[in-house]
C-alpha positions in Angstrom: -1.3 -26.8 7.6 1.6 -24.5 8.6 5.1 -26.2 10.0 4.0 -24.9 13.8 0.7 -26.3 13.8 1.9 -29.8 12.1 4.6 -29.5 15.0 2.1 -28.7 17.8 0.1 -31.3 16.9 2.7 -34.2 16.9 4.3 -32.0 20.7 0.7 -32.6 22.1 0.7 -36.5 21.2 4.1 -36.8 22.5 3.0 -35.2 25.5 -0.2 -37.4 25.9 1.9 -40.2 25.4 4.7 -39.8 27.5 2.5 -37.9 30.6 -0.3 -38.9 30.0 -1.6 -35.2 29.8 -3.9 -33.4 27.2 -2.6 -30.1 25.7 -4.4 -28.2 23.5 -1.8 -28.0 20.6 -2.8 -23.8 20.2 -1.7 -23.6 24.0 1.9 -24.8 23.0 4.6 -22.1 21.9 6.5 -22.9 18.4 8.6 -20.3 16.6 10.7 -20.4 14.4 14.2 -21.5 15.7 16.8 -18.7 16.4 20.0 -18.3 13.4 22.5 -19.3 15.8 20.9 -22.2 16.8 20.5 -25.7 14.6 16.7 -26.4 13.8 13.8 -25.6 11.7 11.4 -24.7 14.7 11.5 -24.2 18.7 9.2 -25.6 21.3 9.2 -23.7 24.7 8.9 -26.4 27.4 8.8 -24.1 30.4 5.2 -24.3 30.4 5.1 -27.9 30.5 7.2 -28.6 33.5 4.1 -28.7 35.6 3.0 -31.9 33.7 6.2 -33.5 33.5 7.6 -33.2 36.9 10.7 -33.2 35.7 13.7 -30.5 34.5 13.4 -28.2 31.8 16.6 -30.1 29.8 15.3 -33.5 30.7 11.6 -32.6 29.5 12.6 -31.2 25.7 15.0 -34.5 25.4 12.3 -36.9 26.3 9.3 -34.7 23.8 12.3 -34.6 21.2 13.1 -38.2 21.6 9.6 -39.6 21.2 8.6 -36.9 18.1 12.2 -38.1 16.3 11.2 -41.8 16.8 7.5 -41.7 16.2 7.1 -38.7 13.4 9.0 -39.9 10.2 8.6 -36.0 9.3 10.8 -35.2 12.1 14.7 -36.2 11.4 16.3 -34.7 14.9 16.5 -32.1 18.0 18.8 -30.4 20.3 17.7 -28.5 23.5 19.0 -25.8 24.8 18.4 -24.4 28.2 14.8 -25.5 28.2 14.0 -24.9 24.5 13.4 -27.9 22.1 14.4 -27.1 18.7 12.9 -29.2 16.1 14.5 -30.3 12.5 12.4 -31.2 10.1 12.7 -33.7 7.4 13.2 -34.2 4.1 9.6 -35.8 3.7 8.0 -32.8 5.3 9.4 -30.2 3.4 8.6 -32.3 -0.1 4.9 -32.8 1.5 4.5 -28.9 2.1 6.2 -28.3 -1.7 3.6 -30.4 -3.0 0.9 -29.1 -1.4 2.1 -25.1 -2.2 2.7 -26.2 -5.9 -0.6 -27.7 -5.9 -2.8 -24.9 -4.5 -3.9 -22.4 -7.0 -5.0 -19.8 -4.8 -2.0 -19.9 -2.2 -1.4 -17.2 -0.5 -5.1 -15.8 -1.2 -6.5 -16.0 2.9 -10.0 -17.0 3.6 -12.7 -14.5 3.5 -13.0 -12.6 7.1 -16.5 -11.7 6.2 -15.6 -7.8 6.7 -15.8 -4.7 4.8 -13.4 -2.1 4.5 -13.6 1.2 3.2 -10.4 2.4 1.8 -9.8 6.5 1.0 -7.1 7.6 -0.8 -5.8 10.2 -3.6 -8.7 12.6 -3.1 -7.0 15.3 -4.9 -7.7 19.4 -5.3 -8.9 20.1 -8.7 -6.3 22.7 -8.7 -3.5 21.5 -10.2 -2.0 18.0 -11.6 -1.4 14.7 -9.4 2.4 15.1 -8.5 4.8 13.1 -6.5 3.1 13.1 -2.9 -0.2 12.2 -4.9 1.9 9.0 -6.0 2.6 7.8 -2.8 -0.5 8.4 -1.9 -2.6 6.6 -5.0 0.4 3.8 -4.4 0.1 3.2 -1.1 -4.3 3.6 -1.2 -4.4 0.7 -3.9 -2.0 -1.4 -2.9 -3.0 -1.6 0.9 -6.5 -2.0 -0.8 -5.1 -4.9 -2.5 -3.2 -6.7 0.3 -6.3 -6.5 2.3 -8.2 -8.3 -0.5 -5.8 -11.1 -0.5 -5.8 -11.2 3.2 -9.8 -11.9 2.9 -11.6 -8.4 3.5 -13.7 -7.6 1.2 -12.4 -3.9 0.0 -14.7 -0.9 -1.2 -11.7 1.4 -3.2 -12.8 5.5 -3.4 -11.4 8.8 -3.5 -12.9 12.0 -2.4 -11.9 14.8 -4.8 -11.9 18.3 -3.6 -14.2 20.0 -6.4 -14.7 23.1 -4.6 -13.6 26.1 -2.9 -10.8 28.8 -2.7 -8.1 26.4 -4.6 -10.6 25.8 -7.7 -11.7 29.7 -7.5 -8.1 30.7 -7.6 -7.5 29.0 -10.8 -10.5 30.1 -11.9 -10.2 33.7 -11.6 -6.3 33.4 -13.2 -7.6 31.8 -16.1 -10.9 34.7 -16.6 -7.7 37.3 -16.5 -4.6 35.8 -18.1 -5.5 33.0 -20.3 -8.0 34.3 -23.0 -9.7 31.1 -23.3 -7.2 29.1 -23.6 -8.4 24.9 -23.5 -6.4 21.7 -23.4 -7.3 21.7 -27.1 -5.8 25.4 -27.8 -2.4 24.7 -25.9 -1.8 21.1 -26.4 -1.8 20.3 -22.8 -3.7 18.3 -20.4 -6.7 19.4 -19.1 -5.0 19.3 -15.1 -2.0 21.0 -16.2 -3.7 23.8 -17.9 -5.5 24.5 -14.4 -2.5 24.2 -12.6 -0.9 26.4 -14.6 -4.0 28.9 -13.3 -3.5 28.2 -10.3 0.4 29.4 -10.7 -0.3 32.2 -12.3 -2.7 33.4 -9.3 -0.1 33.1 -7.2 2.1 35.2 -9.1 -1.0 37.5 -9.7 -1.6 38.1 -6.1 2.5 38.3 -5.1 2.4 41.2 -7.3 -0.2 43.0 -5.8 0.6 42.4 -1.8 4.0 44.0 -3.2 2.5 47.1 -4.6 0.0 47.5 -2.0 2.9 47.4 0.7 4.9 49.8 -1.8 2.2 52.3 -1.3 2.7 52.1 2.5 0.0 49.1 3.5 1.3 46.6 6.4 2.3 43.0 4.8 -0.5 41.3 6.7 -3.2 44.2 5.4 -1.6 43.8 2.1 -2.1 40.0 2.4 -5.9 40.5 3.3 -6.5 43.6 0.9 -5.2 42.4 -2.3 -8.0 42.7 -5.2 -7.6 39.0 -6.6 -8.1 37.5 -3.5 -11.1 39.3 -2.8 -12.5 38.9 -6.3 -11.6 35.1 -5.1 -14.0 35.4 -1.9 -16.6 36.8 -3.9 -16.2 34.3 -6.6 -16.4 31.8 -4.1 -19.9 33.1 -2.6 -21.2 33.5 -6.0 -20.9 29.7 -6.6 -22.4 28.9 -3.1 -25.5 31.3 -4.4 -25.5 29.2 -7.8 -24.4 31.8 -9.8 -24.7 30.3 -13.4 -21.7 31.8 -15.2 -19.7 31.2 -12.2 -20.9 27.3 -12.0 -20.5 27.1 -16.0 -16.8 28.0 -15.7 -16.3 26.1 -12.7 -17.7 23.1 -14.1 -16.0 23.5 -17.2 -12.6 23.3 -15.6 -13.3 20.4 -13.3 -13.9 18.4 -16.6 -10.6 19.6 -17.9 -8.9 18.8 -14.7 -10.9 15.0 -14.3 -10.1 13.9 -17.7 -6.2 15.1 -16.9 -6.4 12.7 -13.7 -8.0 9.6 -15.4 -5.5 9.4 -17.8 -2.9 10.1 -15.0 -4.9 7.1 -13.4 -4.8 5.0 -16.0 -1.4 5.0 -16.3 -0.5 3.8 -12.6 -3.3 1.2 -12.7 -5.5 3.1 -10.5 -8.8 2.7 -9.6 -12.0 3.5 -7.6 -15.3 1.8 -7.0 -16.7 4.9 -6.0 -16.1 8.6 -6.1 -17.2 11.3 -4.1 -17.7 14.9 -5.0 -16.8 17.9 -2.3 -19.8 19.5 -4.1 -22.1 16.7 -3.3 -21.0 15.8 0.4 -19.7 19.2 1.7 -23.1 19.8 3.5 -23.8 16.3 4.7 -22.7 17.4 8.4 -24.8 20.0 9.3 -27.7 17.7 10.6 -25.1 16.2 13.2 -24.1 19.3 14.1 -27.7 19.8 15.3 -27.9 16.5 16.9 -24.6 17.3 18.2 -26.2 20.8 20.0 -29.3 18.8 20.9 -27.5 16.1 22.6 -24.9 18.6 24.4 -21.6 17.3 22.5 -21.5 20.8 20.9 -21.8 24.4 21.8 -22.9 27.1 20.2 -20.9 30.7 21.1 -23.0 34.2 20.8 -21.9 34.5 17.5 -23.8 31.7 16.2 -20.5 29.3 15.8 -20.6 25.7 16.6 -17.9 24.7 18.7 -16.9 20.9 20.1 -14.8 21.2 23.1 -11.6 18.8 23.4 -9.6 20.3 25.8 -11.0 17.5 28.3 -9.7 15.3 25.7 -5.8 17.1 25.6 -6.6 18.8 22.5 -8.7 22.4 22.0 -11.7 23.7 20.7 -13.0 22.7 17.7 -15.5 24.9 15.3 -17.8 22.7 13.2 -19.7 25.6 12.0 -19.0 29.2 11.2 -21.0 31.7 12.9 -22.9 32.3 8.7 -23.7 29.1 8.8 -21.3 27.2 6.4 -19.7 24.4 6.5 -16.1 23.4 7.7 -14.1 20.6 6.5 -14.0 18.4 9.5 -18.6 19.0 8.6 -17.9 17.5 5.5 -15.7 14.7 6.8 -18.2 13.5 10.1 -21.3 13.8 7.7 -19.0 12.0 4.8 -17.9 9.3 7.2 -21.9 8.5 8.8 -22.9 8.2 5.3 -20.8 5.7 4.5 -20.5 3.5 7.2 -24.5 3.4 6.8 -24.7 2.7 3.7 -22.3 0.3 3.4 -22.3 -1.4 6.2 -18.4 -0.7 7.3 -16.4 -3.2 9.7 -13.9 -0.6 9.3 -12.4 2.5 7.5 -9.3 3.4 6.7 -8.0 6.6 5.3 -4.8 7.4 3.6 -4.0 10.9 4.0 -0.3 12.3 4.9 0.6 13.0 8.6 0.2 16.5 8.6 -3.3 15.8 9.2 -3.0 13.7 12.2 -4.4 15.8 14.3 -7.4 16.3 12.0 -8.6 12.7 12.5 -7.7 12.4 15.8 -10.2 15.2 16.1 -12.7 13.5 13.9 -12.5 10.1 15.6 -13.4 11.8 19.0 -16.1 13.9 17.7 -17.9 11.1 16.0 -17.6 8.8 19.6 -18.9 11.4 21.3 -21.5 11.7 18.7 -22.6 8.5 19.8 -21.3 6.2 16.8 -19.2 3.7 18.5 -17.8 2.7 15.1 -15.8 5.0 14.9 -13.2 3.2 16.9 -12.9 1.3 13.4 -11.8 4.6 11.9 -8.5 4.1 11.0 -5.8 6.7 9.5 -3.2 5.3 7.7 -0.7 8.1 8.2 2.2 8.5 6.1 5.5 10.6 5.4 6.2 13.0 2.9 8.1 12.1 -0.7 11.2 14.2 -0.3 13.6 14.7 -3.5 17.7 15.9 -3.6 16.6 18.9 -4.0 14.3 19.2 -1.2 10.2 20.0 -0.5 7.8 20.9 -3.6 5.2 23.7 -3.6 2.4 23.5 -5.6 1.7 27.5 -5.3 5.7 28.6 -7.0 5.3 25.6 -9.4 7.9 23.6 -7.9 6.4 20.5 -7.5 7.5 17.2 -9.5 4.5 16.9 -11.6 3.4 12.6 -11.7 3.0 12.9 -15.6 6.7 14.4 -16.0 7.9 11.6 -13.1 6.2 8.8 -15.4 7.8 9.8 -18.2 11.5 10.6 -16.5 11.1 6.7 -15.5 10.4 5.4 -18.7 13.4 7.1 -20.2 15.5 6.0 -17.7 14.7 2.3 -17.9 15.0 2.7 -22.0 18.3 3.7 -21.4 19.3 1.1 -18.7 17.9 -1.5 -20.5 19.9 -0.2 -24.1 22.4 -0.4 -22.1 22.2 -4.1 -21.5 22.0 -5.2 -24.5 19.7 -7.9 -23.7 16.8 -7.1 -25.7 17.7 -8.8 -29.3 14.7 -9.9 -31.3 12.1 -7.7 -29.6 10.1 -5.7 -31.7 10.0 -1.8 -31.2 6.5 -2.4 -29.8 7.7 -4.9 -27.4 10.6 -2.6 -26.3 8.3 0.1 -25.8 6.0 -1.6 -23.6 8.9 -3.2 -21.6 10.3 -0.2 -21.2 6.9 1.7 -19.4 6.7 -1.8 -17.3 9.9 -1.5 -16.3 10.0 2.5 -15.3 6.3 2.0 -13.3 7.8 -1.1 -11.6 11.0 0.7 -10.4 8.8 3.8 -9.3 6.4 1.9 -7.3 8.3 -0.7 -5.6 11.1 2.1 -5.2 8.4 4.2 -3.2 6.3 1.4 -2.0 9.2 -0.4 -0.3 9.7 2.3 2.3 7.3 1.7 5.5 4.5 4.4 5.0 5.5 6.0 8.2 8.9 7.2 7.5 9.7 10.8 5.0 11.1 9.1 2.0 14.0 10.2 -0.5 13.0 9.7 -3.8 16.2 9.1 -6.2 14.6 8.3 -10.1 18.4 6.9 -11.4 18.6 4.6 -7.9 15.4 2.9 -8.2 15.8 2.0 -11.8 19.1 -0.4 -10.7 19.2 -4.2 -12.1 20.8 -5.3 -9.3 19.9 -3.8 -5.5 16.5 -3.8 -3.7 14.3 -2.4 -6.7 11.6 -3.2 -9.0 13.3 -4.1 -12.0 15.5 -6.3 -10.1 12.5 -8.4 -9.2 10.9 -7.9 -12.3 14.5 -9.4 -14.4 14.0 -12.2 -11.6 10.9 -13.3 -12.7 11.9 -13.2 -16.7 14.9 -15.2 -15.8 12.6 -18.0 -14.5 10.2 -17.5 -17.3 13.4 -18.5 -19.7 14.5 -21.4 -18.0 10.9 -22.4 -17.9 10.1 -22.0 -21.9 13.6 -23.8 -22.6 12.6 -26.5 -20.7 9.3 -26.6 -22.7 11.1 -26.1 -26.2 12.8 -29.9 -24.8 9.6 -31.2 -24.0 9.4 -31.8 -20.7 6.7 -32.1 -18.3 7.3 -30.2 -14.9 4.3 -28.8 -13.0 2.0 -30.2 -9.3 1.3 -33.0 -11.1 5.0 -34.5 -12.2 6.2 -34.6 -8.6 7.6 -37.8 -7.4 7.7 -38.4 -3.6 11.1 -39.1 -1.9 13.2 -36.8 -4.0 16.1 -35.5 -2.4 16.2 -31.9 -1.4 19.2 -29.8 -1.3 19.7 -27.2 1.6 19.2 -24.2 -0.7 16.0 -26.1 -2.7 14.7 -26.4 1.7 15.7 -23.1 2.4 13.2 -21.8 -0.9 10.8 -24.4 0.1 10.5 -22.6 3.8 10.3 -19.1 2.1 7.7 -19.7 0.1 5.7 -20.9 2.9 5.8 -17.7 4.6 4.1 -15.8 1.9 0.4 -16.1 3.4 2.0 -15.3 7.0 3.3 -12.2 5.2 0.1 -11.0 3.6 -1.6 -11.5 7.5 1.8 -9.7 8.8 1.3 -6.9 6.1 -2.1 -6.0 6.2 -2.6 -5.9 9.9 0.6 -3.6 10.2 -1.2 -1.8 6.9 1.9 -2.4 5.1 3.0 -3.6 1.7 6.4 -2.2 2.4 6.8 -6.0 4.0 5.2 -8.0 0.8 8.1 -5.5 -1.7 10.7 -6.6 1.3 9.4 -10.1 1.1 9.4 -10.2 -2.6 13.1 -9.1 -2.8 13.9 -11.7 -0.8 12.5 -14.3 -2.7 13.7 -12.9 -5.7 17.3 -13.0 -3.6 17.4 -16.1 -2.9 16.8 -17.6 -6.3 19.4 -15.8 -7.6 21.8 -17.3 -5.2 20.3 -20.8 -6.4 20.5 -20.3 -9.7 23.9 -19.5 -9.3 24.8 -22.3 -7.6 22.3 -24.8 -9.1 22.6 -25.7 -13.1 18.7 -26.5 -13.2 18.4 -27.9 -17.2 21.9 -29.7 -17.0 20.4 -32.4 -14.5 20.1 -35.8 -15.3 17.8 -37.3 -12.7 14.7 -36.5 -14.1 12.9 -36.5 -11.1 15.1 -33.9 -9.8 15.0 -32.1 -12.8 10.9 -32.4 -12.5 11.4 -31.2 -9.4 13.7 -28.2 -9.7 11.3 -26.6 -12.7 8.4 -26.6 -10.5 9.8 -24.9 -7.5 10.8 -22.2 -9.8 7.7 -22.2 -11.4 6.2 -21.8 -8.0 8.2 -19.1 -7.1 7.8 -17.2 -10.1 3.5 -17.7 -9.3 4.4 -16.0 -5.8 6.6 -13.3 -7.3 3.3 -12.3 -9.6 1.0 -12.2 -6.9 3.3 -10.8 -4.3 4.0 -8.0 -7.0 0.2 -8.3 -8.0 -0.9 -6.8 -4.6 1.9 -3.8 -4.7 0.3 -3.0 -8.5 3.3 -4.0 -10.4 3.5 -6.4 -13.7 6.6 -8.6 -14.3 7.6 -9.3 -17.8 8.0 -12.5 -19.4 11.4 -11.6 -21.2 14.1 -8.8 -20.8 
């Protein structure tokens, strides 16, 4: 039972007791009490005035009077200006620290009974996963996660963009410049061989607008007329045709390119229940474009093109079908979506795709209503911002992007150094070291990128989220291995700590309260979180309970006491904590070591 229901509860005895009135304890209102004021919680009386008769002031003193004398978990009150602020007691807070110690799934919420569909990474097979893809994968698994513990169940997949120009590009580059080079010839993964293609087009088809413009041809003609790019087209239709060679090579890359990414994956802890194919699903529209012509949602112009007109809406016109009869992506994306919502009998579905496609699913959320499939009111796009670095935007097309695998390894150099240079890891093996040293440079990157609220453009600064001491992973992660030392010294003396070892009526310091109260709010922040879609509050959240025990610690010489009980006491809170740490860190996909 939370503090404001065990509050309301006693508020609407008092109330029956001194009026003579029955209040629903969920009608009253509890918050908790202001900074500048002194108390644990707030009651608003306002409401109440119409049972008491009687002045705001007068109203909280007489409710505060009767809770102070009659709840022994109730030690005082003040009112001010028609607000009752409550202090709780000694005895409560020990209750609620014994029932949090005791409960092995706190902060797990019950099951809602829902299922949620949650899309995210659904790459081009184009190139390698690089930085945007990690905010991406991060923020997909761990708001997949968070709404696990907040009691959805979660369905986890990716759509991976198999087909197309991108794929054809690389293609092509690799038939003329590459003389059949594989990941095996080169030494390279699989992804960045085809990105390297798809480079190399690029520079291929530069070349040739240039000379084609040096020969007197308009940019934009030179653009359209370039060789490669038509050899690309044709490419393209081949593969549409099933032209074997074409499909051979095609397929042959994508495995290069999937292996690439599941080792990519592996190494951020990312996963997928299921996985669909742009191959496989980009036709599944075209029967609703028919029902959407035979039900008059859509229009079809002259030239055979299938239009849905928005303007009604504020927006435009929108083609779902080219006048030859293929496909568009928002098809894809309308048959994708009634395919799984039937299948899997979606409550809701939420997509995690950056913002410059916000107008694409506000588009594909109307289209479906007016489809006729009311769920698509439970469509949901998680938009976020762009990963920005010092040095400004990346471009897959010049190269210029900040390739994940290089990223992964930049971090785990950095926290080899930072760590060397604490001179805190005496009498680990190399193999320890080593593995410390890739848990400490995926913490840093994903708390560093997972902290920032998904809607803002982020900064990303390598050297700045590897720091021991601010807002970052490591930080936390040195927290929890801190804790874990206190904890084994205590069991290298022998003594017994734990849920069970708790004695009631031990006394409570301010800063063992203030702890106590924190850790409460750790299933309010998992509701908080995943209703916003947000882990950025569970990294906030995390810091500051990580925060806070520093401060204790500091203040607090835990193995030094001499009361037992306190002592008891003292090594199960910080057990407790460090539990919440793991799964508050748990849900954002980060590990915290047990030494550093």
């Amino acid at each position: 039972m939370t503090p404001e229901l065990f509050i309301a509860q006693k508020a609407s005895e008092a109330i029956k007791a001194l009026y003579n009135a029955d209040v629903d304890a969920s009608a009253l209102q509890i918050s908790a009490t202001r900074k500048e004021f002194e108390g644990d919680f707030t009651l608003v009386v306002f409401p109440l005035l119409r049972i008491s008769h009687s002045t705001p002031d007068n109203t909280g003193a007489a409710i505060g009077e009767w809770l102070s004398t009659n709840v022994p978990e109730i030690s005082a009150f003040n009112v001010v200006k028609g607000f009752l602020n409550i202090c709780l007691s000694p005895l409560y807070w020990n209750n609620l620290f014994t029932a949090i110690a005791s409960d092995a799934d706190f902060g797990q919420l019950p099951s809602t009974g829902r299922t949620v569909m949650v899309e995210f990474s659904s790459p081009n097979t184009n190139k390698p996963l690089h930085l945007g893809h990690i905010r991406n994968n991060l923020l997909g698994a761990s708001v997949s996660d968070l709404l696990a513990a907040s009691g959805e169940k979660v369905i986890k997949t990716t759509l991976v963009n198999d087909r197309g120009v991108h794929i054809c590009k690389s293609m092509y580059a690799w038939e003329q410049s590459f003389n059949g080079a594989t990941p095996e010839s080169t030494g390279k993964k699989g992804d960045h061989l085809v990105g390297d293609c798809y480079v190399e087009f690029n520079n291929i088809y530069t070349k040739e607008v240039k000379e084609l413009m040096a020969q007197g041809m308009s940019e934009d003609d030179a653009k359209k007329e370039a060789p490669s790019l038509k050899a690309v087209h044709e490419m393209l239709v081949k593969w549409e045709q099933g032209d074997k060679d074409v499909r051979d090579l095609w397929a042959k890359m994508n495995g290069w390119v999937f292996e690439g990414f599941d080792e990519t994956y592996r190494t951020l802890g990312i996963s997928f229940d299921k996985v669909y194919y742009e191959h496989d699903t980009y036709l599944l529209g075209k029967e609703l474009v028919q029902k959407g012509l035979d039900c008059g949602a859509f229009v079809q112009d002259p030239d055979g093109s299938v239009w849905c007109d928005l303007t009604a809406d504020g927006l435009d016109r929108k083609l779902v079908l080219r006048s030859d009869g293929t496909s568009v992506y928002i098809t894809q994306d309308l048959g994708t979506a009634e395919r799984r919502f039937s299948e899997h009998k979606l409550d809701s579905h939420v997509y995690v795709v950056g913002n410059e496609q916000n107008y694409h699913f506000q588009v594909l959320k109307l289209i479906l209503k007016k489809l006729g499939f009311d769920w698509a009111d439970q469509i949901f796009h998680l938009s976020y911002g762009m990963v920005e670095l010092p040095e400004g935007k990346m471009k897959s097309r010049e190269g210029t992007v900040v390739d994940a695998d290089d990223l992964i390894q930049k971090m785990y150099e950095e926290a080899k150094a930072t760590s060397e240079e604490s001179g805190k890891l005496e009498g680990m093996s190399e193999e320890e070291k080593d593995k410390l040293y890739h848990m400490i440079g995926l913490g840093a990157l994903k708390y560093f990128i997972i902290k920032v609220d998904p809607k803002k453009t982020m900064l990303f600064n390598p050297k700045e989220s590897i720091d021991f001491n601010g807002n970052t992973g490591p930080f936390i992660q040195y927290t929890h291995a801190r804790i874990r030392s206190i904890l084994r010294k205590a069991d290298e003396k022998g003594i017994a700590y734990g849920a069970a070892s708790l004695v009631a009526g031990v006394e409570l310091s301010a800063k063992e309260i203030r702890l106590i109260k924190l850790l409460n709010t750790y299933p309010q922040k998992i509701a908080e979180a995943a209703a916003a879609f947000s882990p950025a509050v569970i990294a906030n959240y995390a810091y500051e309970l990580a925060k806070e025990f520093n401060q204790y610690y500091h203040e607090t010489p835990i193995l030094k006491e001499e009361n037992q009980d306190v002592l008891k006491m003292r090594l199960t809170l910080i057990q407790t904590l460090a539990s919440v740490l793991v799964k508050a860190m748990k849900v954002l996909g980060i590990e915290l070591p047990e030494r550093m």
